[in-house]
C-alpha positions in Angstrom: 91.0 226.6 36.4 88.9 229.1 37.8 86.7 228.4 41.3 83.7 228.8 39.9 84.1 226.9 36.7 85.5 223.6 39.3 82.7 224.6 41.5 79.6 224.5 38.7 81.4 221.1 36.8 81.8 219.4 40.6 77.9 220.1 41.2 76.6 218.8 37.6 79.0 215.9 37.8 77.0 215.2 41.8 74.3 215.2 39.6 75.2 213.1 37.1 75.2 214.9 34.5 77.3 213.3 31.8 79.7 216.3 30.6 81.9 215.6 27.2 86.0 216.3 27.3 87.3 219.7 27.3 87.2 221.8 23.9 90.6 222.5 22.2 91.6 226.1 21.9 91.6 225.6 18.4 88.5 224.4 18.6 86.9 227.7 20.2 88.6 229.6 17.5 87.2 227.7 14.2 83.7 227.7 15.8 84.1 232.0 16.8 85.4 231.8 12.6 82.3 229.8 11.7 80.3 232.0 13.5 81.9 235.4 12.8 81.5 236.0 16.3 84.0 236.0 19.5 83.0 234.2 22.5 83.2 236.0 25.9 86.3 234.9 28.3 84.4 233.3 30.9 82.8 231.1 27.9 85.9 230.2 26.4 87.5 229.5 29.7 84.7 226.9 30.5 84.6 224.9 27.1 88.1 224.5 27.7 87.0 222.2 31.0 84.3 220.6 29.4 82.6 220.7 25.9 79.1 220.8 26.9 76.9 218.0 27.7 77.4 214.5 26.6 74.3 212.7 25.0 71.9 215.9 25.1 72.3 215.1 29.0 70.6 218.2 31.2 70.9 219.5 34.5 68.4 219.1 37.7 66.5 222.0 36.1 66.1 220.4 32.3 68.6 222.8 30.7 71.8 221.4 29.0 74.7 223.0 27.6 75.4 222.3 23.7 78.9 221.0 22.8 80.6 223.5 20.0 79.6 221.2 17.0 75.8 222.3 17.9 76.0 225.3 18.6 77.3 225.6 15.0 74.8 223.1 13.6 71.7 224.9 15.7 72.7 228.3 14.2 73.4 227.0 11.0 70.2 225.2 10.6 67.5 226.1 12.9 67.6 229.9 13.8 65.4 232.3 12.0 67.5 234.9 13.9 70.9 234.8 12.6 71.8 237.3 15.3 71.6 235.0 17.9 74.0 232.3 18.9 72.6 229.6 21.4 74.8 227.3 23.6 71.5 226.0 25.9 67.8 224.9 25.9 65.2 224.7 28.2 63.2 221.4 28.1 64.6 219.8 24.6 64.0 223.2 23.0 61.2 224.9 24.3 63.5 227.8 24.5 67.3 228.6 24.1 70.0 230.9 26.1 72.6 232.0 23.8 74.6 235.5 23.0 73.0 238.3 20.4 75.9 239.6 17.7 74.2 242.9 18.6 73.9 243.6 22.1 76.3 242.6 24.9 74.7 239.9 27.5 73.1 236.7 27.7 69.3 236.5 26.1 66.2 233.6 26.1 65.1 232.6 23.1 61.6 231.4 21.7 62.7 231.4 18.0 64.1 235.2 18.1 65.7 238.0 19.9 62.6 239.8 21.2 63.3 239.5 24.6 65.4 241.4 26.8 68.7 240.7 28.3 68.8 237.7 31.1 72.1 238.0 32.6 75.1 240.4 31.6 78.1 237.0 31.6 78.4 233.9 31.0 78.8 232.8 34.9 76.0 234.7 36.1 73.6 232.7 34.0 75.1 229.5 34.4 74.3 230.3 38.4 70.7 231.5 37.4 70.0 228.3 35.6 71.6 226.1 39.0 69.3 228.2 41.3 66.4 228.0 39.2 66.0 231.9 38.9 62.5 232.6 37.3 64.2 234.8 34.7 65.4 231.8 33.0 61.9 230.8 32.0 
Protein backbone atom coordinates (compact mmCIF):
# COMPACT_ATOMS: atom_id res chain seq x y z
CA UNK A 1 0.00 0.00 0.00
CA UNK A 2 1.25 3.22 -0.63
CA UNK A 3 2.64 5.73 2.33
CA UNK A 4 0.36 8.13 1.94
CA UNK A 5 -2.74 6.07 1.55
CA UNK A 6 -1.54 4.08 5.32
CA UNK A 7 -0.70 7.56 6.45
CA UNK A 8 -4.30 9.47 5.62
CA UNK A 9 -6.47 5.84 6.84
CA UNK A 10 -4.01 5.72 10.20
CA UNK A 11 -5.02 9.55 10.87
CA UNK A 12 -8.93 9.14 10.24
CA UNK A 13 -8.89 5.88 12.04
CA UNK A 14 -7.03 8.36 15.33
CA UNK A 15 -10.02 10.14 14.68
CA UNK A 16 -12.43 7.79 14.73
CA UNK A 17 -13.71 7.82 11.84
CA UNK A 18 -15.48 4.63 11.08
CA UNK A 19 -14.05 3.53 7.51
CA UNK A 20 -16.05 0.46 5.57
CA UNK A 21 -13.73 -2.73 4.09
CA UNK A 22 -11.74 -2.34 1.19
CA UNK A 23 -13.46 -2.23 -2.42
CA UNK A 24 -12.95 -5.23 -4.73
CA UNK A 25 -11.16 -4.59 -7.96
CA UNK A 26 -14.14 -5.82 -9.53
CA UNK A 27 -15.91 -3.58 -7.73
CA UNK A 28 -14.03 -0.34 -9.14
CA UNK A 29 -14.57 -1.63 -12.54
CA UNK A 30 -18.59 -2.14 -12.61
CA UNK A 31 -18.90 1.26 -10.92
CA UNK A 32 -16.08 3.11 -13.77
CA UNK A 33 -18.83 0.75 -16.30
CA UNK A 34 -21.86 2.25 -14.56
CA UNK A 35 -20.39 5.46 -14.78
CA UNK A 36 -18.81 5.45 -18.23
CA UNK A 37 -15.95 6.95 -16.66
CA UNK A 38 -12.35 5.59 -15.40
CA UNK A 39 -11.23 6.49 -12.00
CA UNK A 40 -7.77 8.00 -11.54
CA UNK A 41 -4.91 5.48 -10.09
CA UNK A 42 -4.42 7.14 -6.90
CA UNK A 43 -8.42 6.74 -6.44
CA UNK A 44 -8.63 3.29 -7.30
CA UNK A 45 -5.56 2.48 -5.21
CA UNK A 46 -7.32 3.99 -2.11
CA UNK A 47 -10.88 2.23 -2.49
CA UNK A 48 -8.93 -0.81 -2.59
CA UNK A 49 -7.91 0.05 1.31
CA UNK A 50 -11.10 1.24 2.32
CA UNK A 51 -14.55 1.80 0.60
CA UNK A 52 -15.26 5.09 1.93
CA UNK A 53 -16.91 6.00 5.10
CA UNK A 54 -19.07 3.70 7.16
CA UNK A 55 -22.44 5.17 8.39
CA UNK A 56 -22.11 8.62 6.52
CA UNK A 57 -19.20 9.03 9.23
CA UNK A 58 -16.99 12.42 8.42
CA UNK A 59 -13.73 13.58 9.21
CA UNK A 60 -12.51 16.39 11.92
CA UNK A 61 -13.41 18.90 9.20
CA UNK A 62 -17.19 17.46 8.35
CA UNK A 63 -16.28 15.97 4.95
CA UNK A 64 -16.77 12.15 4.34
CA UNK A 65 -15.86 9.99 1.66
CA UNK A 66 -18.87 8.03 -0.16
CA UNK A 67 -18.53 4.27 -0.51
CA UNK A 68 -18.81 3.16 -4.48
CA UNK A 69 -22.65 2.26 -4.15
CA UNK A 70 -23.20 6.23 -3.54
CA UNK A 71 -21.28 7.49 -5.58
CA UNK A 72 -23.33 5.62 -8.21
CA UNK A 73 -26.62 6.25 -6.39
CA UNK A 74 -25.69 10.27 -5.96
CA UNK A 75 -24.98 10.51 -9.70
CA UNK A 76 -27.67 8.56 -10.63
CA UNK A 77 -30.21 10.32 -8.71
CA UNK A 78 -29.32 13.67 -7.48
CA UNK A 79 -26.93 15.56 -10.00
CA UNK A 80 -28.30 17.94 -12.47
CA UNK A 81 -24.73 17.82 -13.93
CA UNK A 82 -24.25 14.56 -15.32
CA UNK A 83 -20.66 15.52 -15.97
CA UNK A 84 -19.76 15.45 -12.65
CA UNK A 85 -18.93 12.41 -10.51
CA UNK A 86 -18.83 13.07 -6.63
CA UNK A 87 -17.08 10.83 -4.04
CA UNK A 88 -17.32 13.59 -0.92
CA UNK A 89 -19.58 16.33 0.77
CA UNK A 90 -18.98 19.04 2.85
CA UNK A 91 -21.45 19.28 5.85
CA UNK A 92 -24.18 16.44 4.77
CA UNK A 93 -24.27 18.07 1.28
CA UNK A 94 -23.81 21.55 1.34
CA UNK A 95 -21.35 20.93 -1.35
CA UNK A 96 -19.60 17.91 -3.06
CA UNK A 97 -15.83 17.18 -4.38
CA UNK A 98 -15.91 14.76 -7.21
CA UNK A 99 -14.19 14.39 -10.82
CA UNK A 100 -15.70 16.30 -14.19
CA UNK A 101 -15.97 13.74 -17.39
CA UNK A 102 -14.64 16.88 -19.09
CA UNK A 103 -11.69 18.34 -17.52
CA UNK A 104 -8.84 16.62 -15.71
CA UNK A 105 -8.69 17.43 -11.74
CA UNK A 106 -10.62 17.51 -8.76
CA UNK A 107 -13.72 20.19 -8.62
CA UNK A 108 -16.41 21.57 -5.65
CA UNK A 109 -19.64 21.28 -6.28
CA UNK A 110 -22.87 23.43 -5.36
CA UNK A 111 -25.22 21.47 -7.72
CA UNK A 112 -22.94 21.99 -10.98
CA UNK A 113 -19.58 22.30 -12.58
CA UNK A 114 -19.19 26.09 -12.51
CA UNK A 115 -16.41 26.25 -10.45
CA UNK A 116 -12.85 25.93 -11.19
CA UNK A 117 -10.50 23.18 -10.60
CA UNK A 118 -9.61 22.53 -6.64
CA UNK A 119 -6.77 20.15 -6.79
CA UNK A 120 -5.07 18.40 -9.94
CA UNK A 121 -5.18 14.31 -7.99
CA UNK A 122 -6.85 12.50 -5.88
CA UNK A 123 -4.12 12.76 -2.94
CA UNK A 124 -3.64 16.32 -3.00
CA UNK A 125 -7.26 16.96 -2.12
CA UNK A 126 -7.60 14.33 0.32
CA UNK A 127 -4.46 16.43 2.07
CA UNK A 128 -6.40 19.75 1.41
CA UNK A 129 -9.55 18.49 3.11
CA UNK A 130 -7.02 17.05 6.35
CA UNK A 131 -5.42 20.59 6.56
CA UNK A 132 -8.51 22.38 6.21
CA UNK A 133 -7.26 24.38 3.08
CA UNK A 134 -9.79 27.23 2.41
CA UNK A 135 -10.08 26.17 -1.20
CA UNK A 136 -12.15 23.29 -0.09
CA UNK A 137 -14.99 25.62 0.96
Amino acid sequence: MENWIQNVLSKWQSEGVKLNPPASGAEIENVETILNFKFPQDFKEFYLQANGFADLDWQEHMFTFWPLDMIVEEFESHYSDKDFIGFSDFLLASHMIGFSRKKPGIFKSYDSLDGEPIAERFDVIIEMINSNNDRIY
